[in-house]
C-alpha positions in Angstrom: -12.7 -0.7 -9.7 -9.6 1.4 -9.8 -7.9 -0.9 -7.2 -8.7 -4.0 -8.8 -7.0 -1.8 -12.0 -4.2 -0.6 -9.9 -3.2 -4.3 -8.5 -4.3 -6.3 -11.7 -1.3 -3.6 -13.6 1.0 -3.8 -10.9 0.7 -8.1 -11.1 1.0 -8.3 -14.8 4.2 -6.1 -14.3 5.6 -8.1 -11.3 4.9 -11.5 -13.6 7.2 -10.1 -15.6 9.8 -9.0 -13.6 9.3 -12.8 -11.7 10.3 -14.3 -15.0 13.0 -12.0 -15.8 14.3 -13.3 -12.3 13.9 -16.4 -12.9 16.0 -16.3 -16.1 18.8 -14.2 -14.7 19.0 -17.2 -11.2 19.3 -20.0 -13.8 22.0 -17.8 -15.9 24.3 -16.8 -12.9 22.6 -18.3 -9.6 19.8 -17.8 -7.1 22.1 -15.8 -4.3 24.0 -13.2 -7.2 20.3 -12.6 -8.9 18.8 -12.0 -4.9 21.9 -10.0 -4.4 21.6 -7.9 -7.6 17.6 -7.5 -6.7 18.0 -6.9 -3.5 20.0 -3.6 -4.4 17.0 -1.8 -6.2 15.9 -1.8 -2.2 18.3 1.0 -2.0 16.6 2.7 -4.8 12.9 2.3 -3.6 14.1 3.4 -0.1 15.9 6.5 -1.0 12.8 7.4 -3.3 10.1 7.0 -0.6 12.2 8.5 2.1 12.5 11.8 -0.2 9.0 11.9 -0.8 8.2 11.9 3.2 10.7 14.6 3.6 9.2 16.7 0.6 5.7 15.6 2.2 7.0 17.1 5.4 8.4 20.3 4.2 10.5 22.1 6.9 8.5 20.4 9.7 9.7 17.7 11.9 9.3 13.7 11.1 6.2 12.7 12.2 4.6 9.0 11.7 1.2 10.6 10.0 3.4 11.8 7.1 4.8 8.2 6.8 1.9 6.9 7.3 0.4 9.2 4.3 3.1 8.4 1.7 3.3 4.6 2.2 -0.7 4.8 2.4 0.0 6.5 -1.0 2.4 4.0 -2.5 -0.5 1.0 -1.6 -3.4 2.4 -2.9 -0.9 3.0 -6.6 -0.1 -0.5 -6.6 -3.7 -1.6 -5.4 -2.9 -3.6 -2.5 -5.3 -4.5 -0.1 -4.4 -3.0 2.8 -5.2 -1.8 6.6 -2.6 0.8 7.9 -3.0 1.5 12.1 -0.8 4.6 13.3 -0.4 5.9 16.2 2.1 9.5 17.1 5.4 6.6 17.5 3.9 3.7 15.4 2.5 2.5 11.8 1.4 -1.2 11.1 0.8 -2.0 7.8 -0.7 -5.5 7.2 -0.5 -6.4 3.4 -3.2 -9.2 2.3 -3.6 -8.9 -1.6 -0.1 -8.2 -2.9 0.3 -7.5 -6.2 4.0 -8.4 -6.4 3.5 -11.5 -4.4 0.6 -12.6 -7.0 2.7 -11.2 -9.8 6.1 -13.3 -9.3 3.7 -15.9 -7.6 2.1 -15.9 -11.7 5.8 -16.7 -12.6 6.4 -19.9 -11.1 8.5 -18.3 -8.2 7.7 -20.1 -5.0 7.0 -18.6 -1.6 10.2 -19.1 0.0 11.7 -17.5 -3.2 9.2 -14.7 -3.0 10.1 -14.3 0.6 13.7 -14.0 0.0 13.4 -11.4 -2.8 10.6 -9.2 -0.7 12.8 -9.6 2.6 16.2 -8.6 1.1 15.0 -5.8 -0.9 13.3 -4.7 2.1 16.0 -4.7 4.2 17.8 -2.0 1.9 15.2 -0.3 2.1 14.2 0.2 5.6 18.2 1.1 5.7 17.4 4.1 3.5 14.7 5.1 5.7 16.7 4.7 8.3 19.7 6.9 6.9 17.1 9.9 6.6 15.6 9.4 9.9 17.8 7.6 12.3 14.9 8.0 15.0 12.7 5.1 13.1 12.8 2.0 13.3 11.3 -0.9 11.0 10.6 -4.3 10.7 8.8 -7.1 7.9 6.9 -10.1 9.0 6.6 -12.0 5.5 3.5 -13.4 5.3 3.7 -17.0 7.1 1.7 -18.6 4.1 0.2 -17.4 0.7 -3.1 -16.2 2.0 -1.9 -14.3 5.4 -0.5 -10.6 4.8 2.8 -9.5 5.4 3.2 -6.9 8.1 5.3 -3.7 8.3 6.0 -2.1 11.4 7.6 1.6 12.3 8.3 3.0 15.5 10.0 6.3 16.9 12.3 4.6 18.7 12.8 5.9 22.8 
């Protein structure tokens, strides 16, 4: 039950901030408002990359630590979830999302949601990339409403 808790409060916020979106695109624009969101990427980067490094102490990067903290972040939120990791790799596949349900609950449409998750995680993958310039990342939004979006690290070579 506390997942179902975790991803039914994280929706009911995410409807929310959908509608607040929506509002702010019809004030000044679809491309400023995805610009202006887009930038909390920064934020959300920044903040997971310093958790790793206080996860990790004064040992080196290593995917399991990653792999802990965004492992961390889903359970939180309440996604459903299935993490594989390897030493060099982490593939996160995302099939209940509560922000994709949440702005989903505010009339935002997928190709909407797509560009709001994609931008903002752009940013963010740059952040973790600033702290640890030997990873590499990549999203694969979800292709249609009910298939999960997937998020890959790698150490690159």
């Amino acid at each position: 039950m506390a997942r179902e808790d975790a991803f039914n409060a994280a929706k009911a916020t995410s409807t929310l901030l959908g509608g607040f979106f929506k509002e702010v695109a019809n004030e000044i624009g679809l491309e400023k408002a995805l610009s202006l969101y887009a930038k909390q990427g920064e934020v959300f980067g920044a903040m997971m990359a310093g958790a790793v490094k206080e996860r990790l102490g004064d040992k080196e990067f290593d995917m399991k630590t990653l792999a802990s903290v965004a492992s961390g972040f889903f359970q939180m939120c309440g996604f459903t979830y299935e993490l594989e990791d390897t030493p060099t790799s982490i593939k996160a596949s995302q099939f209940q999302c509560p922000f994709y349900e949440g702005f989903k609950s505010a009339g935002l449409d997928h190709q909407t949601i797509e560009a709001l998750c994609s931008r903002l995680g752009a940013l963010e993958r740059a952040e973790y990339k600033k702290a640890f310039p030997q990873l590499s990342s990549r999203l694969k939004f979800r292709s249609a409403p009910d298939q999960p979006c997937i998020e890959e690290y790698e150490l690159e070579k």
